[in-house]
BASE-396019 format. One line per 3 residues: for each residue x negated, y negated, z of C-alpha. Coordinates in pm, 1 decimal, always signed. Layout:
BASE-396019
X,Y,Z  ...
***
This chain:
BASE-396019
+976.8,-1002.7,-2890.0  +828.9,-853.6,-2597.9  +517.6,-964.8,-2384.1
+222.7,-785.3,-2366.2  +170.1,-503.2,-2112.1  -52.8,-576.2,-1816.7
-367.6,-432.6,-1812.9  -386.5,-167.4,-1539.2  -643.6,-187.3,-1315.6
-843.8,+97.6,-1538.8  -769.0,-129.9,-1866.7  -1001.1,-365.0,-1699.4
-1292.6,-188.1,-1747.2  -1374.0,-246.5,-2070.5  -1256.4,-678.8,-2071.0
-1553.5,-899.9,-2030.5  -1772.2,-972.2,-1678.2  -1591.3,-1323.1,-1596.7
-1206.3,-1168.9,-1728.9  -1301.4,-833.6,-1461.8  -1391.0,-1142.7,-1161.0
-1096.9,-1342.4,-1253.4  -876.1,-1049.7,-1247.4  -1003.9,-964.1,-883.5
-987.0,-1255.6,-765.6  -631.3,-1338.4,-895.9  -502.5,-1021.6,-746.2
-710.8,-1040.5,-374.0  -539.3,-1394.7,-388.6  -172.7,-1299.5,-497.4
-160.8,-1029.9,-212.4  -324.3,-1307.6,+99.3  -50.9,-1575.6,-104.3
+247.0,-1314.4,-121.9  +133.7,-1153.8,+250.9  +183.8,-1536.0,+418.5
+484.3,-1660.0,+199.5  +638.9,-1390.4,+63.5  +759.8,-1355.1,-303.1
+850.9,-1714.1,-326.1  +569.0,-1823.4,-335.9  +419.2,-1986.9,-658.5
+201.7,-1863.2,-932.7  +7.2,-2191.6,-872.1  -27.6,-2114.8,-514.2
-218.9,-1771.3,-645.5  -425.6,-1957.7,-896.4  -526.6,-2225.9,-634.6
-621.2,-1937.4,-366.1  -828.4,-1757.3,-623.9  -957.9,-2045.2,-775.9
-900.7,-2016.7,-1103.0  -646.2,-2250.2,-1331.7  -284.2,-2123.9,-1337.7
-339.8,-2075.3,-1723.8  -575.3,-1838.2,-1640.8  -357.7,-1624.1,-1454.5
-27.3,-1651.7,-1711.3  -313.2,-1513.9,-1948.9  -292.3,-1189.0,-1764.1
+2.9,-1189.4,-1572.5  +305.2,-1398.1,-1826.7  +536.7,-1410.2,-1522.6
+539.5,-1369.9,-1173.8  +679.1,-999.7,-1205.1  +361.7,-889.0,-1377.9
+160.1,-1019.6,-1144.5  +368.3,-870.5,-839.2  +354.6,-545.3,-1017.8
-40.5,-567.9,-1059.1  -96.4,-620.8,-684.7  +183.7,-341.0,-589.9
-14.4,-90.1,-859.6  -332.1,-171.1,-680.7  -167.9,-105.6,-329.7
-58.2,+204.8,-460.8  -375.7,+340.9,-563.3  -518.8,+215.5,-220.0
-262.8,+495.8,-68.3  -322.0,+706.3,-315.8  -733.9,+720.0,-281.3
-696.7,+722.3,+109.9  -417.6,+1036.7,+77.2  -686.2,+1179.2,-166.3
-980.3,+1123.6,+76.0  -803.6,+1294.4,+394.3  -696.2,+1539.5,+216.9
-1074.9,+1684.1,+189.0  -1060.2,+1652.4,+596.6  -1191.5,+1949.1,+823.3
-919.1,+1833.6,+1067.2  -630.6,+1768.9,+873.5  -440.8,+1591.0,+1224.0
-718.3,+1390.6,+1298.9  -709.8,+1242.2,+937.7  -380.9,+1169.2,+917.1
-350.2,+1037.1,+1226.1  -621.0,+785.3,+1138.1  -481.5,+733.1,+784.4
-107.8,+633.7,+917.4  -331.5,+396.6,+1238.5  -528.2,+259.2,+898.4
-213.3,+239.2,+666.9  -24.9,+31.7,+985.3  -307.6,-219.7,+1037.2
-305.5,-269.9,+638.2  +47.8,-313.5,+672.7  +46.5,-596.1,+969.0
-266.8,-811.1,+767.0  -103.9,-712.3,+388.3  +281.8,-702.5,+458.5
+303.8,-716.4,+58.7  +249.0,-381.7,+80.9  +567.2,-351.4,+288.6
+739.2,-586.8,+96.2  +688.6,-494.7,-235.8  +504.8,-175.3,-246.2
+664.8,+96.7,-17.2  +1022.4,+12.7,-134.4  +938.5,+153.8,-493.3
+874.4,+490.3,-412.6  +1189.4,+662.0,-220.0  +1108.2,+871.5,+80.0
+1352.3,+1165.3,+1.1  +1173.3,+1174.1,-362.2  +985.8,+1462.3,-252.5
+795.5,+1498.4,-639.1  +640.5,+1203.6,-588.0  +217.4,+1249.6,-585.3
+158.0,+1067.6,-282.3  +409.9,+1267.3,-90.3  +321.5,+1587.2,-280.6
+4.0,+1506.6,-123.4  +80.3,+1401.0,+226.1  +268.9,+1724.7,+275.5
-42.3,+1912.5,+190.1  -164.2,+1730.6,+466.0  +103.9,+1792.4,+701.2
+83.4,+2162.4,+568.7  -266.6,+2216.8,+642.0  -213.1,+2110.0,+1030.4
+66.2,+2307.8,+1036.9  -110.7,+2587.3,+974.6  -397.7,+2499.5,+1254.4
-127.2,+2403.5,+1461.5  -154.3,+2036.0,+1535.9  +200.2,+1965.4,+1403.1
+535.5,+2078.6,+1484.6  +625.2,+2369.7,+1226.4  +979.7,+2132.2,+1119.0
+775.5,+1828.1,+1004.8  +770.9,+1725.2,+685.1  +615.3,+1409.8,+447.6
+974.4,+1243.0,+458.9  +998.8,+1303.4,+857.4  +641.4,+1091.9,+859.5
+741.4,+818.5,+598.9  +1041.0,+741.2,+746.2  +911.1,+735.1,+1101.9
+644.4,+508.2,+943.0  +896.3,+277.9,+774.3  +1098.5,+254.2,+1028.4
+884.1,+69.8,+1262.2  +724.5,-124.2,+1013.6  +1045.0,-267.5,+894.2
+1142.8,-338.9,+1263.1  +824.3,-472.2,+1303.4  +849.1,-673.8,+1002.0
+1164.8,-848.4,+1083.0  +1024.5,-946.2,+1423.0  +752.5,-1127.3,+1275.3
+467.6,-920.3,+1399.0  +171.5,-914.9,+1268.8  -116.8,-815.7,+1552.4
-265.3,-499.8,+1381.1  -282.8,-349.2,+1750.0  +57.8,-356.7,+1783.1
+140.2,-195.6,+1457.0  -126.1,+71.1,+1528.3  +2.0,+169.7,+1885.9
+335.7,+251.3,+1676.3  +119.1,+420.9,+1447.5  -20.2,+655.4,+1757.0
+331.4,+726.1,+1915.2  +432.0,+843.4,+1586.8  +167.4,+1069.7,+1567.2
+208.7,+1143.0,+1911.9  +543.4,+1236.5,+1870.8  +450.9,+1505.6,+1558.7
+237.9,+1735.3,+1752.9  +344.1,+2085.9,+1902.7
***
């Protein structure tokens, strides 16, 4: 017998006021609990952070996976919305370079996102719609010539993952630090 499917975060929408604050709160505390411990830690540890009981929690989330997979899905969409949002940008370089600064400092307070998150989508999947998207971005400064003419989304995410996995295993965490890498990155991209 399977288990129910977890609500996504658009299922929501239509569950009562107090299920909606629960889930927010379960999920804003599973990423701070997951971000300082890692994946070890303990579906009670969530349920204590967010303040709720742990049954509450297994209501939504029957094991731990789910509710791993509930705070990577809402990650996700945070890239996704923020890819979205600069891709509207006038000044294509100036957006992505504050997008990848943004997405680093995210990274150093919310290394779940690093953890968890990144690792599911491949950087040489090219048909993926966040990098369909970033290379429209990378296109579109191309073309006003703000980036080199050989760089591509996978150039960029793996630039990006490489110094936040580096950064990672070193146990950094200052967002400063992770956003000066950010900068040389973007540094390094332009004509």
């Amino acid at each position: 017998m399977s288990s129910p499917a977890t609500p996504t975060p658009a299922d929501w929408s239509d569950r009562r006021a107090d299920a909606r604050r629960n889930h927010e709160r379960i999920v804003a505390a599973a990423l701070e609990v997951f971000s300082e411990k890692g994946l070890q830690a303990t579906v009670p540890e969530v349920a204590a952070r967010a303040g709720v009981g742990k049954a509450t929690v297994y209501r939504s989330y029957p094991t731990k996976a789910d509710l791993v997979r509930a705070v990577a899905d809402q990650e996700m969409q945070w890239l996704r919305t923020r890819l979205a949002a600069i891709a509207e940008d006038d000044d294509p370089y100036t957006a992505l370079r504050d997008f990848v600064g943004d997405a680093s400092e995210r990274l150093a307070r919310q290394q779940m996102l690093l953890i968890e998150v990144l690792p599911r989508e491949d950087p040489r999947k090219t048909d993926s719609e966040s990098n369909r998207m970033l290379q429209r971005i990378i296109d579109a400064a191309r073309e006003r010539g703000q980036v080199r003419a050989d760089v591509t989304a996978t150039d960029l995410r793996i630039l990006v993952g490489g110094y936040a996995r580096i950064l990672l295993d070193l146990g950094i965490r200052d967002p400063e630090q992770w956003r000066r890498y950010a900068e040389l990155v973007m540094a390094a991209l332009r004509p």
